[in-house]
C-alpha positions in Angstrom: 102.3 72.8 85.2 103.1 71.9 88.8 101.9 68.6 89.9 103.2 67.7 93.2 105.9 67.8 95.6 109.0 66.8 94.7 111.1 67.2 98.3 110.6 69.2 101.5 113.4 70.4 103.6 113.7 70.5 107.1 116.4 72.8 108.7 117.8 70.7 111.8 120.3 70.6 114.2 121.8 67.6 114.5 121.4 65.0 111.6 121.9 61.8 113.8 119.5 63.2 116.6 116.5 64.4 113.7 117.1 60.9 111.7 116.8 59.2 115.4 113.6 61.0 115.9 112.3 60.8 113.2 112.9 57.2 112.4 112.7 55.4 115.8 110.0 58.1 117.2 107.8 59.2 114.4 108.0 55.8 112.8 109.2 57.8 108.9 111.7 55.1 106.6 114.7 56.4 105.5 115.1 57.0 101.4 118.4 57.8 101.2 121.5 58.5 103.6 125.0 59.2 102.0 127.7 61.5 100.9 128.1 63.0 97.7 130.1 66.0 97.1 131.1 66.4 100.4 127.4 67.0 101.5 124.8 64.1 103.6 122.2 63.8 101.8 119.4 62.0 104.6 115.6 61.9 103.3 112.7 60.5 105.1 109.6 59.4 103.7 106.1 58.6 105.5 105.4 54.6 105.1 102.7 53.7 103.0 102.1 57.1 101.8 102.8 58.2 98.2 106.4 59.6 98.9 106.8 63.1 100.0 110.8 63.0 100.4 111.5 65.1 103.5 114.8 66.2 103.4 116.2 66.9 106.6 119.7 69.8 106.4 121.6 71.1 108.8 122.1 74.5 108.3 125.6 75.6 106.9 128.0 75.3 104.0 128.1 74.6 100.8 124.5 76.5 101.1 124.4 79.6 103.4 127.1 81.6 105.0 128.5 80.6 109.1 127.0 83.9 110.1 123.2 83.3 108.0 123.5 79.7 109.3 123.9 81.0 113.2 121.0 82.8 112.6 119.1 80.1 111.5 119.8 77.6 114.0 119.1 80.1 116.5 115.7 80.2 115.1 115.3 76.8 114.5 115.7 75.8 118.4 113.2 78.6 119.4 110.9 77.0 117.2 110.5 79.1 114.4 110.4 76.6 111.9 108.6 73.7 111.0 106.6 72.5 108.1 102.9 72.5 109.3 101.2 69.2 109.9 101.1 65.6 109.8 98.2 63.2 108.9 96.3 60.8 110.9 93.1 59.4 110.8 92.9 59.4 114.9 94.7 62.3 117.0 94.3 60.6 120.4 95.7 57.4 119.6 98.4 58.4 117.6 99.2 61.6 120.1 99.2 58.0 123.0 101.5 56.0 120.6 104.1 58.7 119.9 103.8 60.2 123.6 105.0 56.5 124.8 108.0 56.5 122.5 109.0 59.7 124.1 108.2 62.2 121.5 107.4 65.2 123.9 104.1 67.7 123.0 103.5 71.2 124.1 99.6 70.6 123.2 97.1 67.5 123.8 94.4 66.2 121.1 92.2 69.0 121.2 88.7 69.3 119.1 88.9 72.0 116.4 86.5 73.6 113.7 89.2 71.6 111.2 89.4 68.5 112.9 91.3 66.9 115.7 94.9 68.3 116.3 97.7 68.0 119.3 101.7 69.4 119.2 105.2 68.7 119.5 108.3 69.8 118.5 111.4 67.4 117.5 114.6 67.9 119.2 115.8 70.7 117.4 112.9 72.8 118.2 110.5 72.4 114.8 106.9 72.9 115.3 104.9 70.4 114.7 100.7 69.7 114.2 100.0 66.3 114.4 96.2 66.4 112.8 92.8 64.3 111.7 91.2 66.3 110.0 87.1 66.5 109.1 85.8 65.6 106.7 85.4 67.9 103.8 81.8 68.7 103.1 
């Protein structure tokens, strides 16, 4: 039986621009960051949360082709890609705190039948919804 998630993976562009952003920007820690077998491993995780190891790949070798990986990165920076949204328990000031770091959104907090949501993408083009939800019920 499936019980969680073990890792997410985030197709990006650069890996010292996405660990950049989403470190010193978005506030995540960084789990792991090192070679083995030739490939960087670099995993972010959301403080205080129970981990959800986001795994941030550039696309490429050893796991597509240069021609699938063109593709893809093409993709990626018209922002096609992203994993949905992030938590928090107040849009506005959260949307203030990460605009002042420089994180850059294509929507303001707006009121929706779900909740509160704004946004942004990071700078290889991943979409982004920064959320606070309703309550259920």
């Amino acid at each position: 039986m499936i019980n969680g998630v073990a890792l997410m993976c985030l197709r990006v562009l650069d890996l010292d621009e996405a660990k950049t952003f989403y470190v010193e920007k978005l506030g995540f820690d960084v789990a792991m960051d090192t070679v083995m077998d030739g490939f960087r491993w670099l995993v972010v995780t959301i403080p205080g949360e129970p981990p959800t190891p986001m795994m941030l790949v550039e696309p490429g070798a050893p796991l597509m082709d240069e021609a699938s990986a063109e593709h893809m990165r093409e993709a990626i920076a018209r922002g096609y890609y992203g994993l949905g949204a992030l938590k928090t328990d107040d849009c506005r000031a959260t949307y203030a705190e990460l605009a002042s770091r420089g994180v850059e959104f294509t929507e303001e907090p707006h009121e929706r039948f779900y909740g509160v949501d704004a946004a942004f993408r990071d700078p290889s083009g991943n979409y982004w919804r920064l959320t606070q939800p309703k309550p259920v019920g």
